[in-house]
C-alpha positions in Angstrom: 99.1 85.2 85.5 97.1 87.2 87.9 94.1 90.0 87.8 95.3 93.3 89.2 93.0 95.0 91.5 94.1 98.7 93.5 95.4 96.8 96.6 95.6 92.9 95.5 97.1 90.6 92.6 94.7 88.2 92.5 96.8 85.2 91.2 94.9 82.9 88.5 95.6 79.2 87.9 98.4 78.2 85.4 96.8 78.4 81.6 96.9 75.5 80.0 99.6 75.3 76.5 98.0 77.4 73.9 99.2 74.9 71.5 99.3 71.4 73.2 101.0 68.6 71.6 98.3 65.4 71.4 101.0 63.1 72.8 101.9 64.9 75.6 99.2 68.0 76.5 102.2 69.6 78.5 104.2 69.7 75.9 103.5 72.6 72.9 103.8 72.5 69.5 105.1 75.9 68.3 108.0 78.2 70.5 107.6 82.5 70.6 106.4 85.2 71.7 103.0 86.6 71.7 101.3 89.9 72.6 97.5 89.0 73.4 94.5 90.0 75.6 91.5 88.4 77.1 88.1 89.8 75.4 84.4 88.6 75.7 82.5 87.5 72.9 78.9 86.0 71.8 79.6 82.7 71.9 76.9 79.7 72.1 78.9 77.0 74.4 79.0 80.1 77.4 76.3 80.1 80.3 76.1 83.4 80.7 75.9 84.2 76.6 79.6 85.2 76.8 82.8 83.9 76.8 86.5 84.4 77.1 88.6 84.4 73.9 92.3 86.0 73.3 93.2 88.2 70.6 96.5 87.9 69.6 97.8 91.6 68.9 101.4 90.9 68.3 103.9 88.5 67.5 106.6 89.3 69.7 109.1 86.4 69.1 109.0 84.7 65.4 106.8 81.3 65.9 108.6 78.3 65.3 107.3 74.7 64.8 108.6 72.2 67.6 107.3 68.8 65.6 107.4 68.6 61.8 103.6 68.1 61.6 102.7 71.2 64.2 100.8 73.2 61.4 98.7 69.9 60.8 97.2 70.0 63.9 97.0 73.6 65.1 96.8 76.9 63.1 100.1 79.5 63.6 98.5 82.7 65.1 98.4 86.0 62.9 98.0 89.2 64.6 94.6 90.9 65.0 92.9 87.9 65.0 91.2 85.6 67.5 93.4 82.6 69.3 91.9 79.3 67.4 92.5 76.0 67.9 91.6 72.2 66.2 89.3 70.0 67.7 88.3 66.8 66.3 89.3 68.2 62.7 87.2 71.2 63.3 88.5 74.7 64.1 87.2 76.4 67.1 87.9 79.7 68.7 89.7 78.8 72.1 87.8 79.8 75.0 89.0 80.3 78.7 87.2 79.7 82.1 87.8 81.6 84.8 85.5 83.5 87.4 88.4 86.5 87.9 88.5 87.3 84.6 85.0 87.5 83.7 84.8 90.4 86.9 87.2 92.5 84.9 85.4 95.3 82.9 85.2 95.7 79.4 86.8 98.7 78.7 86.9 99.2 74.8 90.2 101.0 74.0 90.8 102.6 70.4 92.8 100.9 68.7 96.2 99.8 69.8 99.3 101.0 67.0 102.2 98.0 68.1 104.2 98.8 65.3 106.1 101.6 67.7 106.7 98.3 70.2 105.6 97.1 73.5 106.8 99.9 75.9 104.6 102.2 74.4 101.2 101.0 74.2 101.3 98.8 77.5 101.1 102.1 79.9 97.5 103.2 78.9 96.0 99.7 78.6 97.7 99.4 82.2 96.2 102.5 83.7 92.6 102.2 82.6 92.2 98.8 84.0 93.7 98.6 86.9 90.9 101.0 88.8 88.1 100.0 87.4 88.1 96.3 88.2 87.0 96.6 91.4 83.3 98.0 90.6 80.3 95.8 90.1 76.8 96.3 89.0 74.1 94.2 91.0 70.4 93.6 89.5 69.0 93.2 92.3 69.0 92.5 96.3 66.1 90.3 96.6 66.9 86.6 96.7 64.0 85.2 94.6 65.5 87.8 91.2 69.1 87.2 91.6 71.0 86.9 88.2 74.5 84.9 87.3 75.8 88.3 86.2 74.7 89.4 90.1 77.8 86.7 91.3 80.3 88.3 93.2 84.3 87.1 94.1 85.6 88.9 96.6 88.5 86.6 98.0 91.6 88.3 98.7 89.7 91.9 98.3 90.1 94.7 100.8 86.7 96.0 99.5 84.6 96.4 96.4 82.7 99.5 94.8 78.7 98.6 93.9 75.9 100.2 92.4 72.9 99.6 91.2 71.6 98.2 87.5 68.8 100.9 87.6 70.3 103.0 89.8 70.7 107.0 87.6 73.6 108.0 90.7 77.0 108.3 89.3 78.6 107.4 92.4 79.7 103.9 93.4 79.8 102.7 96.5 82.7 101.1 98.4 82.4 98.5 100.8 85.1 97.2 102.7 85.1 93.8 104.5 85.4 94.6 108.3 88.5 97.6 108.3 90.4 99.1 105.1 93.0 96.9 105.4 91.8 93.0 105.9 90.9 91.3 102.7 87.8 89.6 102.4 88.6 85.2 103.2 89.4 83.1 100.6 86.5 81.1 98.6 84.6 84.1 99.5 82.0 84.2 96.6 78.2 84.7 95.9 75.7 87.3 95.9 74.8 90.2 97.9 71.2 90.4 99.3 68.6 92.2 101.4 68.0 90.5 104.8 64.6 91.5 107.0 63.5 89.5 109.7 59.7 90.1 109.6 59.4 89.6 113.4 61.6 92.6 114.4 61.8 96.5 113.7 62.0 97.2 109.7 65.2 99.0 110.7 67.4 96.0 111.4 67.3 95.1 108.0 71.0 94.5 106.3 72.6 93.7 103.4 74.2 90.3 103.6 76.4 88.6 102.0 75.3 84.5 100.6 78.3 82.2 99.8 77.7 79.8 97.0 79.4 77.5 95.0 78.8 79.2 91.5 76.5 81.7 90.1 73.8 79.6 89.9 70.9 81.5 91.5 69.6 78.5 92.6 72.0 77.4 95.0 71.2 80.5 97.3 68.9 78.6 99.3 71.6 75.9 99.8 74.3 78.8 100.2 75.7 80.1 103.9 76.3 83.9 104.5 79.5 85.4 105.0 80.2 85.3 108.5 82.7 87.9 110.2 83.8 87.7 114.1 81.2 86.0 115.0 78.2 86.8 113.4 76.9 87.5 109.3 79.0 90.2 107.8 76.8 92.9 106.7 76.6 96.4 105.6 74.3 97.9 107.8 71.9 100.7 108.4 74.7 103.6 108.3 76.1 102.3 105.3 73.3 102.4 104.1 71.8 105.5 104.4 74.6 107.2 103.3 74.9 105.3 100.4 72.6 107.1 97.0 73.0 103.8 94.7 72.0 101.3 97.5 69.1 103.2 98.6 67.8 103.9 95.0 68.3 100.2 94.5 66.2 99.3 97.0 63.8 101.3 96.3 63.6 99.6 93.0 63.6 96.2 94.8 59.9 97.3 96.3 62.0 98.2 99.9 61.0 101.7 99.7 59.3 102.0 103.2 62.9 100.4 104.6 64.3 103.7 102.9 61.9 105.7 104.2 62.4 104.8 107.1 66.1 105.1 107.1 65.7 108.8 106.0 63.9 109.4 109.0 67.2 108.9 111.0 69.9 111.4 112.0 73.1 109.6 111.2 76.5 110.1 111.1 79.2 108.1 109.7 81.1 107.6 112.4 78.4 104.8 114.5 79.1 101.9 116.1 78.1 98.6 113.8 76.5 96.8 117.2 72.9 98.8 116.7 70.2 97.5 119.3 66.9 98.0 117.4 64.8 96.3 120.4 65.8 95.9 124.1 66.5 91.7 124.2 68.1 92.0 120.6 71.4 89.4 121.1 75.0 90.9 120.8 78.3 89.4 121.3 80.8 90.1 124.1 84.5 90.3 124.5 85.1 89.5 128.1 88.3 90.5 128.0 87.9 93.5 126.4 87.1 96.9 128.6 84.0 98.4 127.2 81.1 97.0 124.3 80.6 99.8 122.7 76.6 99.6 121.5 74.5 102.2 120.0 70.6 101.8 120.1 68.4 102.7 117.0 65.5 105.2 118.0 62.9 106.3 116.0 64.7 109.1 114.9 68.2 108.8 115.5 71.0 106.6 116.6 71.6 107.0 120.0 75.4 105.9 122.0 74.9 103.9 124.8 77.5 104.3 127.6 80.3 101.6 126.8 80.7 99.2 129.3 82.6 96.0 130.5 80.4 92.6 131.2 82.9 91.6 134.1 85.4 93.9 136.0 87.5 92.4 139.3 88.0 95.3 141.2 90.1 94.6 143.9 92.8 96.1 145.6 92.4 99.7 143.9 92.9 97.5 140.1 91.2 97.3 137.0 91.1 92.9 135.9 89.3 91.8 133.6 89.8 88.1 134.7 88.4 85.7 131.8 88.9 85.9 128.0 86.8 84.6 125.3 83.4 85.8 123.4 79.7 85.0 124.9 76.7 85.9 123.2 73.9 88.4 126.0 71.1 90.1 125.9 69.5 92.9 128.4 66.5 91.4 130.3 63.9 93.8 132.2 64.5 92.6 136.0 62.1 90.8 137.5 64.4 90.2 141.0 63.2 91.1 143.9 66.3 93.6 145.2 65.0 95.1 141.9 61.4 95.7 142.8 59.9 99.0 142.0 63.1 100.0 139.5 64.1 100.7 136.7 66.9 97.5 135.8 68.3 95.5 133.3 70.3 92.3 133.7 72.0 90.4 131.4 71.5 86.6 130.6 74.0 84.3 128.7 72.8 82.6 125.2 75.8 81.6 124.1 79.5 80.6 124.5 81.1 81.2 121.3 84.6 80.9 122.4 86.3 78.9 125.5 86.2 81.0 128.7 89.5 80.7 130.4 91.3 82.6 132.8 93.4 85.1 131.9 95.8 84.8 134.9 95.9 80.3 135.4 96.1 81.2 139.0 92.5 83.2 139.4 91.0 82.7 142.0 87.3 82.7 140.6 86.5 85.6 143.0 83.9 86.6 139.8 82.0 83.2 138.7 82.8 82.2 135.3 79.6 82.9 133.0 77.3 79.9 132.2 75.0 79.3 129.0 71.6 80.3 130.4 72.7 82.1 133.9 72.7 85.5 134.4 75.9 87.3 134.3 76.8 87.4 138.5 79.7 89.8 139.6 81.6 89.6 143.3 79.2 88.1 146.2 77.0 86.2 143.8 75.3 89.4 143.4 73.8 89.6 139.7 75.3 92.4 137.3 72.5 95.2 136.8 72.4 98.5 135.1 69.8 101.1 136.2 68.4 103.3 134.0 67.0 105.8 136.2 70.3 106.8 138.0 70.7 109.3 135.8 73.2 108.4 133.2 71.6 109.7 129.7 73.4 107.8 128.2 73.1 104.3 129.8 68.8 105.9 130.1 68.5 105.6 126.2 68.4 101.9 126.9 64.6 102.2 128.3 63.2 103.6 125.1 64.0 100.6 123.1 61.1 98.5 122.4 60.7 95.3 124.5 60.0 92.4 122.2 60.9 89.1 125.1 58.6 86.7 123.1 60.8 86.6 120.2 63.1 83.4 120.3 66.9 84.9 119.7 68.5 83.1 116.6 71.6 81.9 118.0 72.5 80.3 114.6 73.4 83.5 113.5 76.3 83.4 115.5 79.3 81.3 115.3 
């Protein structure tokens, strides 16, 4: 069995035998055909004051006895009613667990005429759920209000359509894991929430992502965010803004001056997701990649900042970017002296999140290998710089960002 979403099949585990025979539970004690579907009802044993039951809408196949004393121990199923079965003398409605079904909507559908057979009715059941499984409606962003209903799966999901409980938009918002078309990893389940560090701009607030076990709000503490190349998954700032139901929901979340002060940007959709909101703010780097692309977050706009590469062997009239792997830098005002009187930035080494290796095994080191701690040094030992006042407007925007160097970098949040 599986849950059908636009873009995945969501495979469930195997049900267990409707009718299991009480010397062997793999074994059943009837044989047919059935026409069901899942439902939720108001049922005391749930957590969440609902459960998941199956009405039996059809008998497809006639139902047969396997043992002589099947109808002893477990009622035949009639159409139009509930799937039961007997417990310790005592009959019970049979209830299913399973945390992709209870993210399927309940769509009530009038109701179904089977007496014209399967091929007929199965189409518009089909076509009303498929699309709407994929939207959710949060209570809340703020960890200390989350809900159960508020838990989220989104293993194997490209993206997934949100709004908000008290949001009065009509529109849904769609959030995609890193590009349309990679699914979100496995065992990737929990709740969304708002993230603010109070020590930095208001701005670099984000929606993250907590991973926990079940949807137990009380295991968010204990919980790890969603982590994506490197460093938390989030939807940030751009997403944001142009987002009606996530703005109005935090609004109602008592974040109204971080939407105030995300209307008070120009934006448009198409931004880089590495936003700078303060000059020494970490960010990751691709060594072997030929520009990180960054984008700096002003007080009323979003401004590009000049892509660039962190280390470029330029010899013989060639472009070499001569070691691969992923380091974690930040700018730094210069305080060398070839640098007295100017206008420079350097950039210093946190991190080593990957091994750095040559890309050609025969390099000859002619740029020194970055070190954890070091300043990032070119050809001749001479440090790499950037100066703002050479007149490059966009590489300038750089000296506008606020300069915060006594706040420690958390390099936990990135792996």
């Amino acid at each position: 069995m599986a849950v059908l979403t636009p873009r995945k099949i969501e495979k469930l585990p195997q049900l267990r035998v409707l009718f299991p025979n009480l010397l062997n539970r793999n074994l059943s004690l009837f044989k047919g055909k059935l026409l069901v579907s899942f439902e939720q009802a108001p049922l005391e044993p749930s957590v969440n004051g609902t459960s998941i039951v199956m009405r039996v809408l059809k008998i497809l196949e006639p139902i047969e006895p396997l043992v002589e004393d099947a109808t002893i121990h477990q009622l035949i199923p009639v159409p139009g009613a509930l799937l039961k079965c007997v417990s310790r003398g005592r009959i019970q409605i049979r209830e299913f667990e399973s945390p992709y079904l209870k993210l399927l909507p309940s769509v009530e559908f009038p109701a179904l005429s089977l007496s014209d057979g399967l091929q007929h009715d199965l189409p518009k059941l089909r076509k009303k759920t498929l699309f709407a499984d994929l939207a959710r409606t949060i209570s809340t962003l703020v960890p200390c209000r989350l809900q159960p209903s508020d838990f989220v799966v989104l293993s194997g999901r490209k993206g997934i359509c949100i709004t908000g409980r008290h949001v009065q938009s009509q529109k849904r918002t769609r959030i995609p894991y890193f590009c349309k078309r990679t699914p979100f990893p496995a065992n990737t389940h929990g709740f969304f929430y708002m993230h603010i560090n109070p020590r930095l701009p208001l701005v670099s607030g984000q929606i993250r992502f907590r991973i926990t076990p079940s949807n137990d709000p009380a295991q968010f503490e204990n919980g790890v965010d969603l982590f994506s190349r490197g460093e938390p998954w989030n939807i940030d700032i751009v997403q944001i803004a142009h987002s009606a139901p996530l703005k109005e929901q935090l609004h109602c979340d008592g974040y109204a001056k971080y939407v105030q002060a995300l209307s008070s940007l120009s934006l448009s959709k198409c931004q880089t997701r590495r936003l700078l909101c303060y000059l020494e703010q970490p960010f990751i780097a691709d060594l072997s990649h030929p520009n990180q692309a960054i984008g700096i977050i002003l007080r009323d706009k979003i401004a590009p900042v000049l892509s660039f590469p962190i280390m470029v062997d330029r010899r013989n009239y060639k472009y070499v970017y001569p070691y691969t792997g992923r380091i974690v830098v930040r700018f730094e005002r210069s305080t060398l002296q070839q640098h007295a009187g100017g206008n420079f930035l350097v950039l210093r080494v946190l991190k080593i999140l990957d091994p750095i290796t040559p890309a050609d095994p025969d390099y000859d080191m002619y740029l020194p290998m970055p070190r954890v701690g070091s300043l990032v040094v070119v050809a001749n030992n001479r440090v790499r710089s950037f100066d703002l006042d050479e007149g490059n407007s966009r590489l300038g925007n750089l000296k506008y960002l606020p300069s915060l160097p006594d706040v420690e970098p958390d390099l936990e949040a990135f792996r």
